[in-house]
DONUBA-367440 format. One line per 2 residues: number of its first residue (from 1); their letters; for each residue x, y, z of C-alpha. Coordinates in pm, 1 decimal, always signed. Layout:
residues N
NUM	a	X Y Z; ...
//
This chain:
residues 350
1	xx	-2562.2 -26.3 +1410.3; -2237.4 +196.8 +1400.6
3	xx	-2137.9 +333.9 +1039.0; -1869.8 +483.1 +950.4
5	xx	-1833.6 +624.4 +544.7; -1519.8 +621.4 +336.7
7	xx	-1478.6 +865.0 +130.7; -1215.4 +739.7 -116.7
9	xx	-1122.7 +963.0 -478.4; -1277.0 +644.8 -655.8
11	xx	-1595.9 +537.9 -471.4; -1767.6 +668.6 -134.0
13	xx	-1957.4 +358.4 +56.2; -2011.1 +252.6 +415.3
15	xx	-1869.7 +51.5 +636.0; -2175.5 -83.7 +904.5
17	xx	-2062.4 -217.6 +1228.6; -2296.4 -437.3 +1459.4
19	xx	-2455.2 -786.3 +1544.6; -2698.4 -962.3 +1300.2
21	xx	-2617.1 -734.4 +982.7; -2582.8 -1023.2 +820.2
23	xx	-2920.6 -1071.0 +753.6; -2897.9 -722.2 +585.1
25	xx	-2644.4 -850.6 +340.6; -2924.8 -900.8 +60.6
27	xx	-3058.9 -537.9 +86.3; -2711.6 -401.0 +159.8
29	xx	-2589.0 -569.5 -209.8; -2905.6 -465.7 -356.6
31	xx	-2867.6 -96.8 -274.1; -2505.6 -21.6 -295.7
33	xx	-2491.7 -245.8 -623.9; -2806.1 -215.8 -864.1
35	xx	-2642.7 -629.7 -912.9; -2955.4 -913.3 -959.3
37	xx	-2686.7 -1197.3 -965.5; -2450.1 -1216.8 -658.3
39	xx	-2158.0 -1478.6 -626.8; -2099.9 -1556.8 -224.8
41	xx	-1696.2 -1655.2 -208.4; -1581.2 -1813.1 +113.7
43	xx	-1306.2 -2023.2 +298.8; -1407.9 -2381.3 +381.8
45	xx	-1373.1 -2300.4 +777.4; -1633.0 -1987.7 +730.7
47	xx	-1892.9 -2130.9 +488.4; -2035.4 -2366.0 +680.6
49	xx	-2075.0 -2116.9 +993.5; -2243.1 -1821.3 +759.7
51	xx	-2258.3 -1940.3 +435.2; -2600.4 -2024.3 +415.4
53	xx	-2752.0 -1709.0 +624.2; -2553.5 -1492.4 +354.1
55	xx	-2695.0 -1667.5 +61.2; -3034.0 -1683.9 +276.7
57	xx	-3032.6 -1294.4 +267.0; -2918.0 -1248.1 -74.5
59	xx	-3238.4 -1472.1 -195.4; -3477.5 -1322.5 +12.4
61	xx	-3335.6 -951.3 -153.6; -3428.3 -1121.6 -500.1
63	xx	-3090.2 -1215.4 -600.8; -2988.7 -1491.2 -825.0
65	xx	-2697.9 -1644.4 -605.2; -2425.0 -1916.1 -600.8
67	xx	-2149.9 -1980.5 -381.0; -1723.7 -2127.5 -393.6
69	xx	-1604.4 -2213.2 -123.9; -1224.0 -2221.5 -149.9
71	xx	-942.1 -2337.0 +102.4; -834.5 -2181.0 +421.9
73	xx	-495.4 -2044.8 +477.6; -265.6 -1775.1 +309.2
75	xx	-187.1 -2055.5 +32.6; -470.5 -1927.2 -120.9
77	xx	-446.1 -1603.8 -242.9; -243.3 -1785.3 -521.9
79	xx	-209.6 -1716.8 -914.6; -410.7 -2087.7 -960.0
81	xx	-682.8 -1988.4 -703.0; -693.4 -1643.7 -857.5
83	xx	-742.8 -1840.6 -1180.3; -1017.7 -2070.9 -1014.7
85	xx	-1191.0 -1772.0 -906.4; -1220.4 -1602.2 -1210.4
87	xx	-1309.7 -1963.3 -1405.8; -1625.6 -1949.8 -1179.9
89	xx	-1773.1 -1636.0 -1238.1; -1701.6 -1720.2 -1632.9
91	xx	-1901.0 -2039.4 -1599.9; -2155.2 -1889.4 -1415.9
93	xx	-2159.4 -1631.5 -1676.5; -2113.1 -1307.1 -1439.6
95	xx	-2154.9 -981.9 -1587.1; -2000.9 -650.7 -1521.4
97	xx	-2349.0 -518.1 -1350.9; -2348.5 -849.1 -1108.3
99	xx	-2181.2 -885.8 -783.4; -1928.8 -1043.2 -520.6
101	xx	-1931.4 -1117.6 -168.6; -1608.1 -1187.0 +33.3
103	xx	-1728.5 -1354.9 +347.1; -1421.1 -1459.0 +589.3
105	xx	-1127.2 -1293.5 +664.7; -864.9 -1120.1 +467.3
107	xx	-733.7 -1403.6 +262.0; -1133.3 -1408.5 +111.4
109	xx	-1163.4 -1066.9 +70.3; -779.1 -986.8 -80.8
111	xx	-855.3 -1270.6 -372.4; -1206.8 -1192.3 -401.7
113	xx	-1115.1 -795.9 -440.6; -855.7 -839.9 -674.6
115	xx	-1047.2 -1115.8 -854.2; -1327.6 -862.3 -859.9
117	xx	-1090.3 -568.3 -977.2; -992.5 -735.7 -1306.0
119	xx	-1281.0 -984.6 -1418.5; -1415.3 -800.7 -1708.8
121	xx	-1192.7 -508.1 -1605.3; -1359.6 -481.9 -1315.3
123	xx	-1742.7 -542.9 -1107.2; -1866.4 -459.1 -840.1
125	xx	-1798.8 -612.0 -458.1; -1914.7 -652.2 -108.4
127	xx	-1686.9 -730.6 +164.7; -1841.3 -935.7 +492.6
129	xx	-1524.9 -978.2 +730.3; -1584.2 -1261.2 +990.9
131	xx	-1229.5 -1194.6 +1172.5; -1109.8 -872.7 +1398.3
133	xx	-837.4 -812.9 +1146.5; -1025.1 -819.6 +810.3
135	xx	-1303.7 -593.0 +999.2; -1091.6 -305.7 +1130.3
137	xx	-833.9 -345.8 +872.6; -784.1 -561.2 +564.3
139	xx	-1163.8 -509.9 +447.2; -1176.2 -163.1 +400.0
141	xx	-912.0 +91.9 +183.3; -934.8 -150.2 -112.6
143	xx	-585.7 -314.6 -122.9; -671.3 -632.8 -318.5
145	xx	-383.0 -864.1 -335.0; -330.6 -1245.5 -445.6
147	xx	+47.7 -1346.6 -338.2; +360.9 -1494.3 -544.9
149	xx	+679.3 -1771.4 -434.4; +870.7 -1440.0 -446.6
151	xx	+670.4 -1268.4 -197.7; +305.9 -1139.9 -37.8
153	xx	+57.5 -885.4 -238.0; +343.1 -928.7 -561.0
155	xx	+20.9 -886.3 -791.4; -233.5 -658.2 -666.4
157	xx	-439.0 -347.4 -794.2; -632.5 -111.5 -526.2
159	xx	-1022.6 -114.1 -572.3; -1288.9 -11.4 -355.6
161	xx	-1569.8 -243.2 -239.7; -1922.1 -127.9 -305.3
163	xx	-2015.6 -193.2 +116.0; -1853.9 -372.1 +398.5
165	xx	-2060.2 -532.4 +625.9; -1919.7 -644.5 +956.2
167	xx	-2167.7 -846.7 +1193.5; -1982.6 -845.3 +1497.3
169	xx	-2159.6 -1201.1 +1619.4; -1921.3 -1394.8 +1355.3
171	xx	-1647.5 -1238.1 +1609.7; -1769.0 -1484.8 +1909.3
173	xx	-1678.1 -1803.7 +1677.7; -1348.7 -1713.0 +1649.7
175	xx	-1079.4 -1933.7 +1781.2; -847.0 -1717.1 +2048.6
177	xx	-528.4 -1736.9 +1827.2; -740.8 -1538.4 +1534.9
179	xx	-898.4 -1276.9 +1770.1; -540.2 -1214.4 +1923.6
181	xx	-382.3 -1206.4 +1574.7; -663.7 -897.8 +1525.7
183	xx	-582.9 -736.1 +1825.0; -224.1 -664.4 +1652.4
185	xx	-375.3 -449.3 +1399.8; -596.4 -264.8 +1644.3
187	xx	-262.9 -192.3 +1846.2; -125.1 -108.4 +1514.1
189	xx	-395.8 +167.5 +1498.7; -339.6 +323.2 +1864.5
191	xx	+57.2 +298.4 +1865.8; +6.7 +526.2 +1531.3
193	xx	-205.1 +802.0 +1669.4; -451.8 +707.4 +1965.6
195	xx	-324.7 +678.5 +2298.5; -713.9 +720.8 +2417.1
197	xx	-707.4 +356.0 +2235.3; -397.7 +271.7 +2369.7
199	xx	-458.0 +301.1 +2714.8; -819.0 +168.1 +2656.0
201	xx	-641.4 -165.9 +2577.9; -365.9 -131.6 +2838.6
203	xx	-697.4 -137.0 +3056.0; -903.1 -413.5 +2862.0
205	xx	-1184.4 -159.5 +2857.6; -1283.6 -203.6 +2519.1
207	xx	-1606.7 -293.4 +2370.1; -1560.4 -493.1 +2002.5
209	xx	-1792.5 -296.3 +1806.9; -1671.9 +29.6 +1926.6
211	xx	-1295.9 -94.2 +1882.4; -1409.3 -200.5 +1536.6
213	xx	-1547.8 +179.3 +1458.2; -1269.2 +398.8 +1569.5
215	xx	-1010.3 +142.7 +1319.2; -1246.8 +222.5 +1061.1
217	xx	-1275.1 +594.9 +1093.1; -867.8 +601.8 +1155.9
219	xx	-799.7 +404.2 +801.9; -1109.2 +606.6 +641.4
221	xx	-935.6 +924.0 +692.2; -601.5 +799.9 +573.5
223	xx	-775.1 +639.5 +251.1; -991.0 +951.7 +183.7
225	xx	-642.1 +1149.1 +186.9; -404.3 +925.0 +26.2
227	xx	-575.0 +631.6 -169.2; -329.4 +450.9 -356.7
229	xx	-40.6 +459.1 -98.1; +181.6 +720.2 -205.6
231	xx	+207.8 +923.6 +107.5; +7.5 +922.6 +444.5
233	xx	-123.7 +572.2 +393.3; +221.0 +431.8 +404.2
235	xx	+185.9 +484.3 +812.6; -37.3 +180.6 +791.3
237	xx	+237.4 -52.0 +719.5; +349.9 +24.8 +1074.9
239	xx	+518.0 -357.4 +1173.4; +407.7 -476.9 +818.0
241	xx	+773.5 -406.5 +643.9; +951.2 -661.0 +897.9
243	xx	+686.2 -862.8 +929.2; +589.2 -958.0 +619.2
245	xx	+943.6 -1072.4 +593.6; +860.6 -1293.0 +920.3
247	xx	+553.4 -1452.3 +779.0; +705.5 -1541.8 +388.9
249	xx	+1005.9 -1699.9 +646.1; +731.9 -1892.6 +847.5
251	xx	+585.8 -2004.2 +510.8; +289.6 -1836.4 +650.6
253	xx	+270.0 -2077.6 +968.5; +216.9 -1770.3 +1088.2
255	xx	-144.7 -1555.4 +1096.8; -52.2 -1200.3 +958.5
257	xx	-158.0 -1073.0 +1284.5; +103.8 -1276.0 +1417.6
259	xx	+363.2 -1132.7 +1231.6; +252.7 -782.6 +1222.0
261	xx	+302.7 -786.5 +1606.5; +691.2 -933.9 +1550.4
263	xx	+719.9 -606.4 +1319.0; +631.9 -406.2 +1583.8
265	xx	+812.6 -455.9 +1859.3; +1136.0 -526.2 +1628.8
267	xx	+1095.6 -148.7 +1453.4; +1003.4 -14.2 +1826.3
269	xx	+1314.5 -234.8 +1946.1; +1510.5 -55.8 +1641.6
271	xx	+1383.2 +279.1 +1705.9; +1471.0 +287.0 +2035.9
273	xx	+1825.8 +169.3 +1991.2; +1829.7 +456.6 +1751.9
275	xx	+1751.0 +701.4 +2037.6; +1432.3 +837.7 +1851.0
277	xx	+1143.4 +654.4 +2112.9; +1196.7 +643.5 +2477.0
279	xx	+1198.7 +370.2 +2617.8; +920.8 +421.1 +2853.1
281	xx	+705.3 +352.2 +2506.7; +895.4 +71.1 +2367.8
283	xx	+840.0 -88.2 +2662.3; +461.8 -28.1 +2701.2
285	xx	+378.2 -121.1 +2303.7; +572.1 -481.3 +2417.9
287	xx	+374.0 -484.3 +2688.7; +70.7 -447.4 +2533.1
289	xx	+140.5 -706.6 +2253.8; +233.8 -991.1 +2486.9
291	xx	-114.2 -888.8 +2714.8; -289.4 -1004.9 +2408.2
293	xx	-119.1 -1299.1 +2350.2; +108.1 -1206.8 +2039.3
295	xx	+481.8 -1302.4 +1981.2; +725.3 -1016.3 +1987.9
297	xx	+1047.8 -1222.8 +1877.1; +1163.0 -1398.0 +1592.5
299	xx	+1421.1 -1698.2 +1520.7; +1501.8 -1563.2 +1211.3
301	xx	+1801.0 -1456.7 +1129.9; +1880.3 -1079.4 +1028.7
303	xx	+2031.6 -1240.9 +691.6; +1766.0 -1449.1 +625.5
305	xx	+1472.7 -1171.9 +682.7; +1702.2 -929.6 +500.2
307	xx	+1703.8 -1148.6 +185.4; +1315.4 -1192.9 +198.9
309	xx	+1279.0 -802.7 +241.1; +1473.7 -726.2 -64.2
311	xx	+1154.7 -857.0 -258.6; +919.7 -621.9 -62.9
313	xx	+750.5 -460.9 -296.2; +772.4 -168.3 -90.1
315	xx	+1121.0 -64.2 -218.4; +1098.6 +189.1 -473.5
317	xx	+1398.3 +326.9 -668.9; +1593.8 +166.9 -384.3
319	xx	+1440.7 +313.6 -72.9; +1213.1 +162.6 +174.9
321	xx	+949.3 +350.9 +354.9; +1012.6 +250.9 +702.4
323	xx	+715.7 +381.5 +974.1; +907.1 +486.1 +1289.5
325	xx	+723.1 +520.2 +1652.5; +844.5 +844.7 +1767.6
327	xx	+589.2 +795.3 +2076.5; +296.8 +649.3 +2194.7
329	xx	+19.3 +795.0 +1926.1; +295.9 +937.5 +1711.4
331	xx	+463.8 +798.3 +1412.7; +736.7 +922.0 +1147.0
333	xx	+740.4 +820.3 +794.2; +1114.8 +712.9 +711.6
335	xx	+1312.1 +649.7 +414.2; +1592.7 +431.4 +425.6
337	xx	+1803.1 +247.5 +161.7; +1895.7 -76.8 +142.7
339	xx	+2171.7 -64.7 +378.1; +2018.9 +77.9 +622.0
341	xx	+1727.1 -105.7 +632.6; +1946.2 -382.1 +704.6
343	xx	+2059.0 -210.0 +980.1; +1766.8 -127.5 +1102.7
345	xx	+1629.4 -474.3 +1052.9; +1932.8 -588.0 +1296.2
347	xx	+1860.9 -348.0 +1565.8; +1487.3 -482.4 +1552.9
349	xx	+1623.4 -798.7 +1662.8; +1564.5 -885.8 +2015.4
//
């Protein structure tokens, strides 16, 4: 088992790495929680693959358990699922010293966490990510996030799980479109400051769990120095800015990864027509994109993904934080206004 430990201003807790931890989910609530009653909250695609084995677990730790299973797909992390969420743990009378699981990918754990968050202002959670994104990324930092018609993570607050727990065998189960859509955020990761992991991918010498661990220890650092977003962690929305815009165009027939990967190559696209990355690089981050199978373009218009990133909630007092490759393993933090990040948004496009 690999472990890496975040230690964020509001809660320190581990993130383990490696095949069959599930079966450790019971002890790993007990211990990081204190909770006797634990509420297992999955997508209908994931609960019947690992529903059972975490509630299995959970039981044999001495919990009192029960389970929702909710729909798959970004339509979920909606104000009425929200609501359905928190209806449950009412009914089931939960208690701020009992628990959550999120078992499935990010659209599980961003409702769960924020339903977590704000049920009786707040217990405690475990994350169990079953997808390459929601392990290296979206599991850990404690962005919780449940979506509005006007736009994605509108309503939101940032809290900590307790543990995450990644068994790397849910990984093997995963159709090729998810695991690719993953990969996007693991490029993310080296094109912001690891060429070792760049070139490790360039290569296809990478090993999952290993991949999964140096993510972790990348965003653990970031969250340890800048938890709620205000500074260094805004280099993590590297090709989230544009391509959130993509994916509320796509009406999410689009994974995240998916779009992430558009936002990439259209800010490396913009950056080089800028003159501030070579190149050489732009070239080489496309590259490395389409070797795992993710899309690079878009058919969207530079109006129509303007008007969908004016609701970002990224803009603050008018400015958007855009994050610039400078270089392979190097990033720049910059803000624009409105106009230019229309600009910018039209030299993205390919």
């Amino acid at each position: 088992m690999r472990c890496v430990t975040v230690n964020a201003p509001s809660q320190r807790y581990e993130v383990r790495i490696g095949p069959g931890l599930l079966g450790t989910l019971g002890e790993g609530v007990r211990e990081s929680t204190g909770a006797k009653k634990c509420a297992v909250i999955a997508g209908e695609n994931v609960f019947p693959l690992y529903g059972a084995a975490a509630l299995e677990s959970l039981r044999s730790a001495g919990l009192e358990t029960c389970s929702l299973v909710l729909p798959a797909g970004e339509e979920t992390k909606s104000l009425r699922h929200y609501g359905e969420l928190l209806t449950f743990l009412a009914e089931k009378r939960f208690t701020r010293t009992d628990c959550v699981v999120a078992l499935g990918g990010g659209v599980t754990g961003d409702l769960t966490g924020f339903a977590a968050a704000t049920y009786q202002r707040g217990i405690a959670f475990v994350q169990a990510p079953t997808t390459l994104l929601a392990a290296v990324d979206s599991s850990v930092g404690g962005k919780t996030a449940i979506d509005l018609p006007q736009g994605k993570n509108q309503v939101g607050a940032f809290y900590q799980p307790s543990l995450v727990l990644c068994d790397t065998d849910a990984l093997s189960t995963l159709p090729r479109r998810e695991l690719s859509a993953g990969f996007a955020e693991v490029i993310k990761y080296a094109v912001l400051g690891d060429p070792v992991l760049f070139n490790a991918l360039r290569d296809k010498s990478v090993d999952l769990p290993a991949v999964i661990e140096t993510c972790v220890k990348h965003k653990a650092a970031i969250v340890a120095e800048d938890e709620r977003d205000t500074g260094k962690r805004r280099l993590l929305n590297l090709g989230h800015t544009f391509g959130h815009a993509v994916e509320s165009r796509s009406a999410y027939t689009l994974l995240h990864g998916e779009t992430v990967s558009v936002g990439t190559a259209m800010i490396c696209r913009a950056a080089c027509r800028m003159g501030l990355l070579k190149e050489a690089d732009r070239d080489a981050v496309l590259s490395l994109l389409r070797a795992y199978e993710l899309p690079t373009e878009t058919d969207y218009s530079a109006g129509e993904l303007y008007d969908t990133l004016l609701l970002d909630k990224k803009f603050s007092g008018g400015r958007l934080h855009l994050i610039v490759p400078r270089a392979v393993g190097h990033c720049d933090i910059l803000p624009v206004s409105q106009e230019e990040a229309r600009t910018w948004l039209e030299a993205g496009l390919a």
